[in-house]
Steps between C-alpha positions, in 0.01 A plus 500: 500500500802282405782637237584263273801473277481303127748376306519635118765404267740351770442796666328610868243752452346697801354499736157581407165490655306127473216664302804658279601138443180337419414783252866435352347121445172599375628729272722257349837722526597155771432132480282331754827331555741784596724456756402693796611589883366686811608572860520176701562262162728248517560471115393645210200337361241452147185764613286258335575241778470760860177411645256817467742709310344497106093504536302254338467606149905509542559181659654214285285235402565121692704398161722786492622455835659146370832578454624455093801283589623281781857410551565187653838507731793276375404526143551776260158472318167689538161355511355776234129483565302562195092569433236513803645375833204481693394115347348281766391236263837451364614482883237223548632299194863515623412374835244233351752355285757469777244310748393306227867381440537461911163265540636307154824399685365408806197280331783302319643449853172428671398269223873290510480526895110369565240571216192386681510745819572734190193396353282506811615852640228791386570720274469775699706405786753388308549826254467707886807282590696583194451847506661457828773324430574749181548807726865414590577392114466855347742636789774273388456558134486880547795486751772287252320579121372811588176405300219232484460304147148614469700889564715425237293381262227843561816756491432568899755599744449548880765653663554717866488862417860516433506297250652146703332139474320426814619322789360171595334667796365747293359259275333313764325813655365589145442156401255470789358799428417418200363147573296679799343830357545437157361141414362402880653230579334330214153487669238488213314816639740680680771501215237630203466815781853544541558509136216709418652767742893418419453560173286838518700636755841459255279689260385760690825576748813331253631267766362192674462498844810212564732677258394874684596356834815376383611753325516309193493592135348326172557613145386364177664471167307417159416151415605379184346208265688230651450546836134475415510199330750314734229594762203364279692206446575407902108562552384277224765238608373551859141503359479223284566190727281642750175473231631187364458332845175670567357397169687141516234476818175582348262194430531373126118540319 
């Protein structure tokens, strides 16, 4: 059976037994995340976060495996992550207000450049082509700003594990995971699937599966009033021509 030494008050303690260990945990004399080392270890590391060490009942939940901070490199600030971090709607709001500001700018353009093959394209085609063209817009905003302005306006940063902005090549990998197993491609069908299982698998395991394979990190912070209302007010302003068109077409009685 594997020794195990524990850190305790910036001390090493040890070795004992891995049964010694988790009964140290369970017991509550040690923190589920206590430094600890064995044989063949490269670093010391949290118990909470070796694979098979804690059992079950032991085992941190998804949202305590979020780290509380993130630093980003270059800047002397932390992102201080406040309340419950595992918030998939919020996530969906962020990234709904950014495409929504994407497909507004280029239906200005389209509109100036030829309205009627605007007009004529379907719907759906046309949204499946500007999901597409979105994927290498978040890249470039995360790579120079760091954030998105739907991210800034929801308190959400996404970072690399060590705290740095992505690169644009990092970006673009996520970004297409995102558009691929998280909203599918915008396919009517296919994307209310991949949402359905995005969001319970960021419930159930803490990490989506294009931020897991990237090794990327998101953390929340509170929302306060004005946020809120900034956002009500972009959705009504978004909102409101759409019905006045719509109603501005129904027959007259």
């Amino acid at each position: 059976m594997k020794q195990w030494n524990y850190a305790e008050s910036d001390q090493s303690k040890g070795p004992v037994s891995e049964d010694e260990l988790i009964q140290l945990i369970q017991s509550g004399r040690l923190p589920r995340n206590t430094l600890v080392w064995t044989e063949g270890q490269a670093d010391w590391q949290p118990a909470s976060e070796i694979a098979g060490l804690l059992p079950a009942e032991l085992a941190p939940s998804p949202s305590e495996l979020l780290p509380p901070t993130l630093r980003t490199k270059g800047t002397p600030d932390d992102f201080a992550a406040s309340g419950e971090q595992l918030r998939p709607w919020i996530r969906y709001w962020a990234r709904l207000v950014d495409f929504l500001i994407f497909s507004l700018i280029v239906g200005v353009i389209f509109s100036i450049i030829n309205d009627a093959a605007l007009n004529r394209m379907n719907d759906t085609v046309f949204g499946i082509i500007l999901l597409l063209a979105y994927i290498p817009v978040e890249p470039l905003l995360l790579m120079s700003w760091g954030t998105t302005p739907g991210k800034f306006l929801l308190n959400i940063q996404l970072r690399n594990e060590d705290g740095s902005k992505l690169s644009f090549s990092q970006g673009i990998m996520r970004s297409v995971g995102v558009v691929i197993k998280g909203q599918g491609i915008g396919i009517p069908l296919v994307a209310l699937i991949t949402h359905i299982y995005a969001y319970k698998r960021l419930l159930n395991q803490g990490q989506t599966v294009w931020d897991e394979s990237g090794n990327h990190t998101v953390a929340h912070r509170d929302i306060s009033g004005w946020r809120i209302l900034i956002l009500v007010l972009f959705l009504a302003a978004v909102v409101a021509p759409i019905v006045w068109e719509v109603q501005s077409e129904l027959p007259a009685y």
